[in-house]
Each structure stands twice: as structure tokens, then as C-alpha cells.
C-alpha positions in Angstrom: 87.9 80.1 73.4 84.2 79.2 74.2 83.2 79.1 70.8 86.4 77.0 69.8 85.9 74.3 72.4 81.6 74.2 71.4 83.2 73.5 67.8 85.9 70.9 68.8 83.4 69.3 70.7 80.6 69.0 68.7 78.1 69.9 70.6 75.0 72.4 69.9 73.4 74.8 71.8 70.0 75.5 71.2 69.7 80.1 71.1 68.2 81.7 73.8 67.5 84.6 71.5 64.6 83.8 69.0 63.7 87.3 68.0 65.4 89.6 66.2 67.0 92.8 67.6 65.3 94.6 69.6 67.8 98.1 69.8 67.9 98.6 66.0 66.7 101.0 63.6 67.0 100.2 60.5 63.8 98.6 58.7 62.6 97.5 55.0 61.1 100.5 54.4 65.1 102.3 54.1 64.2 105.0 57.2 65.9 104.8 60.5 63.6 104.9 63.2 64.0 107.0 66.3 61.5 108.3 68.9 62.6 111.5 67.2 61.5 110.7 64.1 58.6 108.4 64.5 56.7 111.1 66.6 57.0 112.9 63.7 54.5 110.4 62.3 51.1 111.9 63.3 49.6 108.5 64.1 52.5 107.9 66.7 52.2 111.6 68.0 48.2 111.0 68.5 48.9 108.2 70.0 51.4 109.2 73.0 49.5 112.4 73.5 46.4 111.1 73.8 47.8 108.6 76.5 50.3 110.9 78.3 47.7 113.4 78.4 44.5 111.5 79.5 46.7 109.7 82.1 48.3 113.2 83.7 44.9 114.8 84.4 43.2 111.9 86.6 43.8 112.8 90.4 45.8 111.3 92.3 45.9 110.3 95.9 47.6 108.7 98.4 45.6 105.4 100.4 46.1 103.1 103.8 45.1 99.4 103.4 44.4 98.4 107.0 42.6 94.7 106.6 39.4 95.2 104.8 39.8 99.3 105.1 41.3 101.4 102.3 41.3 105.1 103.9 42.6 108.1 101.8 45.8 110.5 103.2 45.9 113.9 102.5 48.0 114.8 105.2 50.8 112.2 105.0 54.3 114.2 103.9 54.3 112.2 100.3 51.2 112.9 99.3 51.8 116.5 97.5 54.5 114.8 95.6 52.4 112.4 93.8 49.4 114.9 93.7 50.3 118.3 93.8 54.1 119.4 93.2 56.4 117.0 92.0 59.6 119.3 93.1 59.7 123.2 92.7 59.8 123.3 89.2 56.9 121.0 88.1 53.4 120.7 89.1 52.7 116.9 89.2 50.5 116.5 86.4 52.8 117.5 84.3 55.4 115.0 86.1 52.8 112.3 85.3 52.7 113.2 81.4 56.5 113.2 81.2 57.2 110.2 82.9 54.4 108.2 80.5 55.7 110.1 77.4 59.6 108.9 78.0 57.8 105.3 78.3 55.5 105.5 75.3 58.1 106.5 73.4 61.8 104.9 74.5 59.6 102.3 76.6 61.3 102.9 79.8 61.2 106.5 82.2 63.7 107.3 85.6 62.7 109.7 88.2 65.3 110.6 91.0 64.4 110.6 94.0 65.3 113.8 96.3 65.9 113.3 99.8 66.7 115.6 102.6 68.9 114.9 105.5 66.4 113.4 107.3 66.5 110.6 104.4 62.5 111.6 103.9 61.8 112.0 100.1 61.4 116.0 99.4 61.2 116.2 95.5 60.9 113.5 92.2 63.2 114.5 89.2 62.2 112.8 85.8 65.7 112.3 84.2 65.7 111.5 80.0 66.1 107.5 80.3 68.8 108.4 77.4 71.1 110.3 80.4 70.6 106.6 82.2 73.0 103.5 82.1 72.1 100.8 84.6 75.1 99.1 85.9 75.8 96.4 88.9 78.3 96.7 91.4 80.3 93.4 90.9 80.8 92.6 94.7 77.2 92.9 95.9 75.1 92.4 92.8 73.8 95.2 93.7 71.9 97.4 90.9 72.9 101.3 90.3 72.1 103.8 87.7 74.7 105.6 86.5 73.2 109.3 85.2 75.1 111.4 82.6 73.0 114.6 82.1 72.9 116.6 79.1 73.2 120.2 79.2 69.8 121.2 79.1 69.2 118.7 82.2 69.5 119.5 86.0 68.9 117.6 88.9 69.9 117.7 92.2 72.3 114.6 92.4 74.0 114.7 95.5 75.6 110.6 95.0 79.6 110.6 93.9 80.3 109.9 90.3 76.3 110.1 89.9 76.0 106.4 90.7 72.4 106.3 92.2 71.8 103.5 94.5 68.1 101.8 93.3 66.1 103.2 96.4 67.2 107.0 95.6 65.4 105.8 91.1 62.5 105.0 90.4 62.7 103.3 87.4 59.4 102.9 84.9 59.3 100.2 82.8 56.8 99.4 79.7 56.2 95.5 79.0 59.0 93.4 78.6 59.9 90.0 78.3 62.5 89.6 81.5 65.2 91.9 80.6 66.6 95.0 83.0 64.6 97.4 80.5 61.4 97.6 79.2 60.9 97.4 75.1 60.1 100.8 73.3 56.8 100.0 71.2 58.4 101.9 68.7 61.5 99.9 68.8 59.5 96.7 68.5 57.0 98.1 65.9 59.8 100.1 64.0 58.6 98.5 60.5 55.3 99.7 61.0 56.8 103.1 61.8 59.0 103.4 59.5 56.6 102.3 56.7 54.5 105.5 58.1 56.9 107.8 57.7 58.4 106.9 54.6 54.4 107.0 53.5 53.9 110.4 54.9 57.6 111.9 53.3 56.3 110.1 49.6 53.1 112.2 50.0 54.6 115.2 50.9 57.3 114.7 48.1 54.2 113.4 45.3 52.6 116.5 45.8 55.6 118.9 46.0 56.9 117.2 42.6 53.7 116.7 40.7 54.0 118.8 37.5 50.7 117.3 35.5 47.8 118.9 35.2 46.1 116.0 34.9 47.5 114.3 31.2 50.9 114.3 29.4 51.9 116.3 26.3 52.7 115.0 23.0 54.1 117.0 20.0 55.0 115.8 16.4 57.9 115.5 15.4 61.5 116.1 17.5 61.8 119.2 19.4 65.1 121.0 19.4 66.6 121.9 22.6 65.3 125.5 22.8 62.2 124.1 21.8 62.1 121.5 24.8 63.7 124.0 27.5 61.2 127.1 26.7 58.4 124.6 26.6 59.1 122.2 29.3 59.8 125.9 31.6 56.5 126.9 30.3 55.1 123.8 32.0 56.1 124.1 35.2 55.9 127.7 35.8 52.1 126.9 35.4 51.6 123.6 36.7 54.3 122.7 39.1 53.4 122.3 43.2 49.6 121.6 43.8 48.8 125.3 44.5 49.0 125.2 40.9 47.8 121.7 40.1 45.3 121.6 37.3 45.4 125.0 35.7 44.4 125.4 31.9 46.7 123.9 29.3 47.2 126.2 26.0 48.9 124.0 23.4 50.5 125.1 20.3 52.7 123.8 17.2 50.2 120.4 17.0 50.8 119.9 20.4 48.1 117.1 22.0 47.3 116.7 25.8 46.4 113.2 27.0 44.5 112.7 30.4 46.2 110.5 32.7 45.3 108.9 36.4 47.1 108.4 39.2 49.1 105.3 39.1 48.4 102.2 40.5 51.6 102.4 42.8 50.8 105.6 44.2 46.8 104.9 44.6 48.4 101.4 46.9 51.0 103.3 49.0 48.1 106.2 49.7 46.4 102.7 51.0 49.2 101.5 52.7 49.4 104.7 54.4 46.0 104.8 55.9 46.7 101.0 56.9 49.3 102.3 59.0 47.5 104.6 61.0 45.4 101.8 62.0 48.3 99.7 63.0 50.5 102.1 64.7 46.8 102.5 67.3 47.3 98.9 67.8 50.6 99.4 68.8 49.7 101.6 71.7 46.6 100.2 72.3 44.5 103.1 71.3 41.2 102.7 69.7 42.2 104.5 65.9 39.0 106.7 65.9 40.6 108.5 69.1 43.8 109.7 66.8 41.5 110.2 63.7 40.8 107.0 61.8 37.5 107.6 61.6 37.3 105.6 58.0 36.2 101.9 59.4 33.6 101.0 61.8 34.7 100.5 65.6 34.5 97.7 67.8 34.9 99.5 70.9 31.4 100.1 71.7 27.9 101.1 70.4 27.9 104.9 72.2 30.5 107.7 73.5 30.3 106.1 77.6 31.2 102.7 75.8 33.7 103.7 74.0 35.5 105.4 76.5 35.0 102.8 79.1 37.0 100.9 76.4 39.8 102.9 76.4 40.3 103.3 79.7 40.2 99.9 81.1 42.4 98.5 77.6 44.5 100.9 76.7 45.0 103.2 80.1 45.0 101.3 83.0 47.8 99.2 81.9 50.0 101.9 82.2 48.5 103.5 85.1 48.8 100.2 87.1 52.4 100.5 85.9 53.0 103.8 87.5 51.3 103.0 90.6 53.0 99.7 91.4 56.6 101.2 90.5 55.7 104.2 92.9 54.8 101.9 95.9 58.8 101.6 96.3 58.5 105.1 97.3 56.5 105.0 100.1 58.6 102.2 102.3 55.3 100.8 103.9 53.5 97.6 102.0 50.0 99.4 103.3 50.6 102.5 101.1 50.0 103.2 97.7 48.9 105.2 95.3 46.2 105.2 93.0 44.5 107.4 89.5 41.1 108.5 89.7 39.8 107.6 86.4 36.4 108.0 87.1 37.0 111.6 85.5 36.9 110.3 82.3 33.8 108.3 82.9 31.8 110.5 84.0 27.8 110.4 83.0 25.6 113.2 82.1 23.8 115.3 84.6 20.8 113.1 84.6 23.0 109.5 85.0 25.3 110.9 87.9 21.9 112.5 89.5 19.9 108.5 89.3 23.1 106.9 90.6 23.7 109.6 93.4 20.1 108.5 93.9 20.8 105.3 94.4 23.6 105.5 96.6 21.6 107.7 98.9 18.7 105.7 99.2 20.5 102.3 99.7 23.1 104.2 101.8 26.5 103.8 100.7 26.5 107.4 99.9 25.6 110.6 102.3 25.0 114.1 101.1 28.2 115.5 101.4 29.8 112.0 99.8 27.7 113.0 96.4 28.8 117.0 97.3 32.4 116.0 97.0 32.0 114.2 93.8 30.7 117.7 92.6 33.3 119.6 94.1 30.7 121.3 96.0 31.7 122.5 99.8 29.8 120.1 102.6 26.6 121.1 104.2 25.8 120.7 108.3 24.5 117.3 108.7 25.3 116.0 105.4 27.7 113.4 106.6 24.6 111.0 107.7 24.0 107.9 106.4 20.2 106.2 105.7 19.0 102.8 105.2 16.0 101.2 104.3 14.0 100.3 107.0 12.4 97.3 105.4 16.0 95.7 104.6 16.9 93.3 107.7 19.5 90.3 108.0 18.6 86.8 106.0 15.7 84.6 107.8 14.6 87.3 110.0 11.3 88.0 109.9 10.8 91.6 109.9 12.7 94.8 110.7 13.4 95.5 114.3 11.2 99.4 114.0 8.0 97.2 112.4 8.1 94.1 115.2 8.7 96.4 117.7 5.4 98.5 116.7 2.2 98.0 119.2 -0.6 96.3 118.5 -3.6 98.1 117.2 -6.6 97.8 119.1 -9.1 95.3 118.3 -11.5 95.8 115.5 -13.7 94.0 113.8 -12.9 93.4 110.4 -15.0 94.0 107.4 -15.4 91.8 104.6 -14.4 94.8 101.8 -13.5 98.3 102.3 -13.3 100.9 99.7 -10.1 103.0 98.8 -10.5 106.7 100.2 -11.6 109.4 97.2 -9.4 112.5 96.7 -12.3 114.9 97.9 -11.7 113.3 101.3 -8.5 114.2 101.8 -8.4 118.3 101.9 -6.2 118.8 104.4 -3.8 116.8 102.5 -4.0 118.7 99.3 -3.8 122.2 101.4 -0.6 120.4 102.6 1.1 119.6 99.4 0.1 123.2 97.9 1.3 125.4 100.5 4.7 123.0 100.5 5.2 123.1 96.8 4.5 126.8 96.1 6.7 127.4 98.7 9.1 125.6 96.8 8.6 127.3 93.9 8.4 130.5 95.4 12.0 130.2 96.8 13.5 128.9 93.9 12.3 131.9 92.0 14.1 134.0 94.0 17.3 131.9 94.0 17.1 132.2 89.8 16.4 136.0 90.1 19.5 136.5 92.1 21.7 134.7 90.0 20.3 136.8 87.2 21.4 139.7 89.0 24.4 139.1 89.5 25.2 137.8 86.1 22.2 139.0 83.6 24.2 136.6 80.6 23.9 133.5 82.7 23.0 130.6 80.5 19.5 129.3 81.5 20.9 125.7 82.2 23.2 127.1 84.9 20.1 129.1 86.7 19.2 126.0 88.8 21.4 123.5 90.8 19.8 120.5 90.0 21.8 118.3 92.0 20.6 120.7 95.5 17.0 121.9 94.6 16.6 117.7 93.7 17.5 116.9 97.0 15.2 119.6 98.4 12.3 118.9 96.9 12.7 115.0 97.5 13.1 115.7 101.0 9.8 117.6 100.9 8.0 115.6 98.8 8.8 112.1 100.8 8.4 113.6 104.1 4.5 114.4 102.6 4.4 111.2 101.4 5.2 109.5 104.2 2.3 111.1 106.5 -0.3 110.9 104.0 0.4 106.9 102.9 0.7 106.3 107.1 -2.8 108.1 107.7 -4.2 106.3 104.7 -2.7 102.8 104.6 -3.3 102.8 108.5 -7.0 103.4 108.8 -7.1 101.0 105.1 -6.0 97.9 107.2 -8.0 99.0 110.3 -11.0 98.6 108.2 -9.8 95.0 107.1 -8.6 94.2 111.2 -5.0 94.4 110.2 -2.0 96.6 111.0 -0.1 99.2 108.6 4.5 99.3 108.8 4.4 102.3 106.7 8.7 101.8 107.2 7.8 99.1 104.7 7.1 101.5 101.6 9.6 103.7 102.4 12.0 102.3 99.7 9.4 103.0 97.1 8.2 106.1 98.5 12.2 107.8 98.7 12.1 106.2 94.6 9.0 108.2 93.9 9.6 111.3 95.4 13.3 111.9 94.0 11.5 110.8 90.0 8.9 113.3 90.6 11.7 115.7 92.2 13.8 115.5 89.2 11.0 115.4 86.6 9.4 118.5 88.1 13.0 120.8 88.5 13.5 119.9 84.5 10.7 120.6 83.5 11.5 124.1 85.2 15.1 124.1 83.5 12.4 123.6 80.2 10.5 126.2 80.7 13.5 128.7 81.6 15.2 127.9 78.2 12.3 128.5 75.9 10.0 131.1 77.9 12.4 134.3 78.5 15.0 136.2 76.8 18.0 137.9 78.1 16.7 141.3 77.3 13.8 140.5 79.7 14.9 137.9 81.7 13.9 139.3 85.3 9.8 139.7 83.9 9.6 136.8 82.3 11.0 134.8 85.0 8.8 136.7 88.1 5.8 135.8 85.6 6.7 132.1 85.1 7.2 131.5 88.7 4.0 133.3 89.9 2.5 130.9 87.3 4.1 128.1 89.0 3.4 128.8 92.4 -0.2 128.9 91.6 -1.6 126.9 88.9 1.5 124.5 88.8 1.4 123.9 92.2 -2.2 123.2 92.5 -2.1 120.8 89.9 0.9 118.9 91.5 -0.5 118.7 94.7 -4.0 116.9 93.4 -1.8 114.4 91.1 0.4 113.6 94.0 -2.3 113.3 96.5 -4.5 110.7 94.0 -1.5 108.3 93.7 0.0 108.6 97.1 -4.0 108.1 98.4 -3.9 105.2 96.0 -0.5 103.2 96.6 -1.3 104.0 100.8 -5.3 102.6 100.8 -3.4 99.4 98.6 -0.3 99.0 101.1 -2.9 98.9 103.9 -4.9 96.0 102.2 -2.1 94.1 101.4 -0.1 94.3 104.5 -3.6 93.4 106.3 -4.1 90.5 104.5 -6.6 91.3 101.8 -7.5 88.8 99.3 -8.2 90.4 96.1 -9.2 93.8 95.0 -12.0 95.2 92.8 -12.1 98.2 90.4 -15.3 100.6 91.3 -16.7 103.3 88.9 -17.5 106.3 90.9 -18.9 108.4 87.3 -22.1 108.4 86.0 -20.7 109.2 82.4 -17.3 107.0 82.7 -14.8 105.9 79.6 -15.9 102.9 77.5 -12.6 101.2 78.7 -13.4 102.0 82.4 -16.9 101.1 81.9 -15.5 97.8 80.7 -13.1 97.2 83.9 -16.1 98.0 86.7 -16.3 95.2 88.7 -12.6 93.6 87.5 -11.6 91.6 90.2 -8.1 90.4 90.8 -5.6 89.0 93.2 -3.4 92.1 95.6 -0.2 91.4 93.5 -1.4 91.3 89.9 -3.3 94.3 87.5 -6.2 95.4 86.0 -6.6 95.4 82.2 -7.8 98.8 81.4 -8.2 99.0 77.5 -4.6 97.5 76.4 -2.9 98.6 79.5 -2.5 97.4 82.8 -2.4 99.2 86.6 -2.4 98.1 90.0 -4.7 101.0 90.4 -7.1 104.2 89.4 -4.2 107.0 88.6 -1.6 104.4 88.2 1.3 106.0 85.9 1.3 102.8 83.9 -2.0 103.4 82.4 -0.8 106.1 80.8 -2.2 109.9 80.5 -5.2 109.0 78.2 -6.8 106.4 81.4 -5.7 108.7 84.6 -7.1 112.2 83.3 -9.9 113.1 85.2 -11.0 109.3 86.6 -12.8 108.8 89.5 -12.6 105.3 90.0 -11.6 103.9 93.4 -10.3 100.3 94.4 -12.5 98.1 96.6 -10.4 95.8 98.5 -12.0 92.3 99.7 -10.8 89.9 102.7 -11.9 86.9 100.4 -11.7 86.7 97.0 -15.2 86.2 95.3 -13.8 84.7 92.3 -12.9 81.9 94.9 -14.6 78.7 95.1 -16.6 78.4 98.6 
């Protein structure tokens, strides 16, 4: 009746429906296309394994939004669900990688919800969205799935006639444009599909039917039809299948062989069929080198961290977000949710995650046992303390409350220059730093020995704990460095009637000492993987570390003294006003290029010119090894610049 009184009227409608079907199968290509078949196509099956995979082994955990605070629960009765054990039968990883397979693939998933009598949620039940019809109750409007399941399918549905009210299913959904359902991507890219596994069954078939050896056969004359069956059986006994594929020919009777190519057709659909690879990625939004199509160039990045951080904010985190926003409805309480970890797939190399744990320690956002936990190390005693720099302080204030708070030094007249302290001066400081460092040494020697014991096939690399001997011997080495720059930079700025905040370098020193840390425990991880075999492991490593404790640590001790002595005598100046500073040679015999800076005089906060490089001092790293070995120049620091006008 309502399309009889629209034509007796005369009136047109415009169609809400612009696109084609979205539920069919058939396509140009002649194949019917179901999630069956297409994951029978290996760029589809990369595709939703690669996704459903990578997305089920992120963690998962369960958070509190309280304001500005987002605190993690371990210990709220939900959490194991989403985390640990979906329901008796299925750990939830796997869950995870079930529920984004059905949505991959038929572009919608259910789970059933389990509840005890308490009405608390005790168990999540993926069901096959194929055993799901959603329905509405006509009275309320109300929306109800009504679950069917197969044979092989068994959940504990406790609702009459199966009709499961909305709260008791969670139901996943992939993009869509409005509708009750998500669209299957394969649904919507079926063509594409299709065309690959029509490509993929013409290969197989090319190959299984190819009876040439590469040419066709010609005789004279007519063959009778003896003649044509014992030679055409001939043929493909020898040549038939592509285990046999280009065998020797022997031709008789004036018989001629004619080398042939492959046909333009088959050379295009062996194109077409790479093409489709590439589009079927697009479809899932997978970058086509991660399911093989390795053939072009990528645009996802220049390196392996790129590339990945590519894939998981395009192509993953759509889905994820999907899960975790559907899974809220679990929870019943707007300030709970959950949430994927995918910082497992981005993690660093040992030495990134060991600069950026680094970081977070000195600027102190991150404690000991934070960076511990992000290693799935166990927490140490006192490792839950936080540090901060103590020359940060608020906007427009003037100084840290530690360096205003100091006293005032004692009067002292000032002297118009004062010259930077030489290493011979500062024994008690070297003793220091040796007896600290081959103590160091010492003990880590044993720590490697025992781990040999126990294991004598350990892999050298695994010897050391970076991420724990680091800390240690940054902890050491700052602590030194903070005594020695405070006794130096104090009695510096004395000299020049000034006062010395050594909490102002402390920033720079905690940056120095966890580089030279890390530098010095791999160049031990080095020396462990080139200087001993397993056969003699224990010798070689006692020797090496005797070595160490003695010659290494000597030398250590007078490089670390000389800079430390250095960037302490400069702090001093500066902090006490000092004008300018001057470059002294000490030698009698000194480098051309030294030579040629004696007497340099520049302004506190700019560098020297040493040959072609430039340092703020003697020993300064910058000037490289070929300036700093065995100098003996010293800084004189000046309370007016004598390059100045008077």
C-alpha cells in the first residue's frame, strides 16, 4: 500500500541507502566471500593475527579516576576478569584475542556476562556473534540478544528462552556508520578479497595444470590418434605438475619444440595478486611489510621504534580504545575503566630505557622501585623515595629555599684573580675515588663469579645487571662528586669574596655521574664478551677484575678528579661573580695548540679555542682525547675582565 499511494501521488523520495549491500557475498571476481574463506587468503589471515595477537598480550589493568588522580586497582573483584581469568576455562589473554578476532573478521564480537546471585559479575563468555540475533522488546524499546548456540558452544545462560537483557552482553562493535551492528571489513572490502582468493586458487591451479616445459611441440604432418594419445601421455608423464616442470624434451618423427613465455594475462593477474596483498593491509590498517609485503618502500617510519610506534597508535589503538570503552559498561561506576599497556611493544633497548630511567629519576617523577617495576624486578628498602633538583624553585623566585637559607661566609678580602687548583693538590681526593672504585670493582667481580657458578653457560651480556650496578655506581660516583666540587668550588669563590650553592650543580653533577656510570659498566660488559672463554671463564674473569681494581681504577680516579677539580674551581668563580677567565700553561714543553691558547682570555659563559675545538676548560671532554691527555694547564679566573676598557 505505501508504495501504491507514493505512485498515485506522485511524489519522490529521495533513498536513505546510497551504498550498496553491505551483508552480501557475491563479488566480480565469481567467489563468495565468507570469513571462512577470506582467512584462507594469507594477507587477510596475517592481518587478523597480527592484530588479535599483538592486542591480547598487552596487560591489562583496572584504574580509579578521582579528579586529576588516576590510581591503579589490583584488588577490586573485576579486575582478574579483565587481567587474569576471563571465566574457568580461559585465561584472559586469550579472551582478548577471541573477542578482536570475531571483530576483525565478522566486524562485531558478544561476550556474556556471568553473574552470581549477588548480581556481581563472576565470569565473561565470548559467544560466536553468528549464535547472536539482537532483537527489541516492542513494549519498552528495550534492546535484547537472543543467543542460539551451536553444539560446540557452552555458556552458562541462566535468562528464559536465552533472551539476554543488554547489561548481562557486552556487545563489541567495529566502525559503523549508525546501524545496531558494526560492518565486517571483510564484508565491506569483499571485492578486494575475493579478487585475492580467486588470485591465490589461479596460482595454485597455473601451477598444478602447467604441462610445458617451457615451448610447445610441433610435428609435420597429421598425427593419427594412437599417435596423438602415446605422445601427448608421453608429455605429461614427464612434464606435468611443477615438480616436473622443465625436464629434457627428446623429440622424434621431425618433431620441433618452440620456446614459449608466460602470457601476458597470467604475468598481470601474478601482479594483481601482489596488489592485493597491499590492499587487503589497508583494509585492516596494517602496515603491509608486518604481513610480508616487503616488495615497496614504507612510509611508516625511517627505523624499527618508528615503525612500530606507527602501528600501534594507527592500526591498534583503534581497536583497543574500542574494547576499553565497550568494557566500561561492565564496571557500573563512570570512575572505572580499563585500560592496555602498550608500552610493551614500545619498548627501547637496554641503553634508551637505562637514559630515560635516568631522566625520570633525576627530575623525579620516577623512584627506584617505579623503574624496578618497569623491569619486573622485586622493590628494594627505601626505593619508594622521590628526589628533585635542588636548584629548580617556583617562577620569579629568586633562589631555592636550601641555597637562601645558607649562612654567610665570613668576610674576606677578595682577590683580583685566583688560579684553579692542580690535580697534585688534591691527594686525598684521588685516595678517595680509588679506594671507592676498586671497591666497586672488586664486588662486582664477585657478583659475576657467582653467577658463573651457578650457571658456567651464562651468556656474558647477562653477567651484569646494568640497570642495578648503574645505579650503584652513580650513587657513588655523585656522592664523590659532590664533596670534592663543594671543597673546591667553596674555597674558589672564597678567593674571589664570594659564596659557593654547591645544590646548584647538582643537576649536572647526578648527569655526569650516571654517563660515566653507564660508560664505565659497558665497557666492563666489553671486556667480558671478548676477554674470556667458557672453558676458562672463572681465570680469566678473577684476572680481568684484579686488573680493574688496580690499574683501571687508578686511572678513573685521576680522570674524574681533574674534571670534577675543574667544573668545581669554575662553579666557584662564576657563582662569585667572576668576570672572565684565562687559560694558564703549567708545562715547560706544552702542545703547539696549547702553547697557542696560553693567555686566551674569555668571558665565564663562553670557550676557549684550543686548535679547532672548543672547552670551557683544561680536561674538558669536548676537546677531545688528543687536547686532555696528559695537560697540565689550569684556568685563572679574574674579578675584572682585562680585555675590558678602564
Amino acid at each position: 500500500m505505501p508504495l501504491i499511494r507514493r505512485l498515485l501521488d506522485g511524489r519522490q523520495e529521495r533513498s536513505h541507502k546510497v551504498l550498496p549491500s553491505l551483508t552480501g557475498r557475491a563479488t566480480s571476481a565469481g567467489v563468495s566471500v565468507t570469513p571462512e574463506r577470506a582467512l584462507q587468503v594469507a594477507a587477510v589471515f596475517s592481518s587478523v593475527r597480527l592484530l588479535a595477537e599483538t592486542g591480547s598480550m598487552l596487560p591489562t589493568a583496572l584504574f580509579q579516576r578521582s579528579g586529576t588522580t588516576r590510581s591503579r586497582i589490583d584488588d577490586h573483584p573485576l579486575a582478574p576478569l579483565v587481567s587474569y581469568q576471563a571465566h574457568p576455562e580461559m585465561p584472559a589473554g586469550e579472551f582478548w584475542a577471541q573477542v578482536l578476532g570475531w571483530m576483525l573478521v565478522r566486524g562485531n564480537a558478544g561476550v556474556y556476562v556471568e553473574r552470581n546471585n549477588g548480581g556481581r559479575p563472576v565470569g565473561l563468555w565470548p559467544i560466536a556473534w553468528t549464535s547472536v540475533e539482537q532483537r527489541r522488546i516492542r513494549e519498552s524499546g528495550e534492546r535484547v540478544y537472543k543467543i542460539t548456540l551451536d553444539d560446540d558452544e557452552w555458556a552458562p545462560i541462566r535468562e528464559d528462552g536465552s533472551l539476554v537483557r543488554a547489561e548481562n552482553f557486552l556487545h563489541f562493535r567495529s566502525f559503523g556508520l549508525g546501524g545496531p551492528e558494526g560492518l565486517s571489513p571483510i564484508g565491506m572490502a569483499r571485492q578486494s578479497v575475493g579478487t585475492g582468493w580467486a588470485a591465490t586458487s589461479y596460482i595454485g591451479g597455473f601451477f598444478a595444470r602447467d604441462a610445458s616445459p617451457g615451448g610447445v611441440v610441433s610435428v609435420p604432418g597429421t598425427l593419427t590418434d594412437g599417435q596423438y594419445e602415446r605422445l601427448t601421455r608421453q608429455w605429461t608423464d614427464l612434464h606435468e605438475g611443477f615438480d616436473r616442470s622443465h625436464r629434457l624434451a627428446v623429440m622424434e618423427a621431425g618433431a620441433k619444440w618452440e620456446k614459449t613465455t608466460l602470457s601476458p594475462a597470467d604475468a598481470q593477474f601474478l601482479e594483481v595478486y601482489k596488489l592485493t596483498r597491499a590492499e587487503i593491509a589497508g583494509i585492516f590498517g596494517v602496515p603491509p611489510h608486518m604481513i610480508g609485503d616487503v616488495e615497496r618502500s614504507t612510509s611508516w617510519g625511517s627505523g624499527i621504534e618508528q615503525q612500530s610506534l606507527g602501528y600501534v597508535i594507527y592500526s591498534l589503538m583503534p581497536w583497543l580504545t574500542r574494547l576499553e570503552r565497550t568494557t566500561q559498561r561492565l564496571f557500573g561506576d563512570p570512575s572505572l575503566y580499563m585500560k592496555f599497556n602498550p608500552d610493551a611493544l614500545l619498548r627501547g633497548d637496554s641503553s634508551q630505557r637505562n637514559a630515560g630511567y635516568a631522566l625520570g629519576r633525576q627530575w623525579g617523577w620516577l623512584s627506584v622501585n617505579d623503574i624496578r617495576a618497569k623491569e619486573d624486578e622485586p622493590p628494594i628498602e627505601g626505593g619508594d623515595e622521590y628526589v628533585v633538583p635542588l636548584n629548580m624553585s617556583p617562577a620569579g623566585q629568586a633562589a631555592p629555599p636550601e641555597q637562601r637559607a645558607l649562612p654567610a661566609a665570613p668576610h674576606q678580602r677578595a682577590e683580583d684573580t685566583v688560579d684553579a687548583p692542580s690535580v697534585e693538590e688534591l691527594p686525598n681526593w684521588i685516595t678517595r675515588h680509588y679506594d671507592a672504585i676498586s671497591a666497586f670493582f672488586a664486588e662486582q667481580g664477585e657478583r659475576v663469579l657467582s653467577a658463573l657458578n651457578l650457571s658456567p653457560t651464562t651468556p656474558a651480556t647477562e653477567l651484569i645487571d646494568r640497570l642495578a650496578d648503574d645505579e650503584l655506581l652513580t650513587e657513588i660516583l655523585l656522592r664523590l662528586a659532590t664533596g670534592l666540587v663543594g671543597e673546591v668550588g667553596s674555597a674558589t669563590a672564597a678567593s674571589l669574596g664570594g659564596t659557593f650553592a654547591v645544590q646548584e650543580t647538582t643537576a649536572a653533577l647526578a648527569a655526569s655521574a650516571a654517563a660515566t656510570a653507564a660508560n664505565i659498566n659497558g665497557t666492563t660488559v666489553d671486556k667480558l664478551v671478548h676477554q674470556f672463554t667458557v672453558s676458562n671463564a672463572p681465570k680469566d674473569v678473577r684476572q680481568m677484575f684484579d686488573g680493574m681494581t688496580e690499574a683501571r681504577a687508578k686511572q678513573l680516579s685521576q680522570a674524574r678528579v681533574v674534571y670534577l677539580s675543574n667544573f668545581g674551581s669554575h662553579e666557584g668563580a662564576k657563582q662569585a661573580g667572576a668576570a672572565s677567565k684565562t687559560w694558564r700553561v703549567w708545562d715547560s714543553n706544552p702542545r703547539k695548540t696549547h702553547q697557542r691558547a696560553d693567555g686566551q682570555t674569555v668571558g665565564m659563559r663562553e670557550d676557549f679555542k684550543v686548535g679547532s675545538k672548543r672547552g670551557r676548560w683544561p680536561h674538558d671532554h669536548r676537546l677531545g682525547v688528543d687536547e686532555i691527555a696528559g695537560c697540565t694547564c689550569r684556568l685563572q679566573f679574574n674579578r675584572k675582565d682585562p680585555n675590558a676598557d678602564t
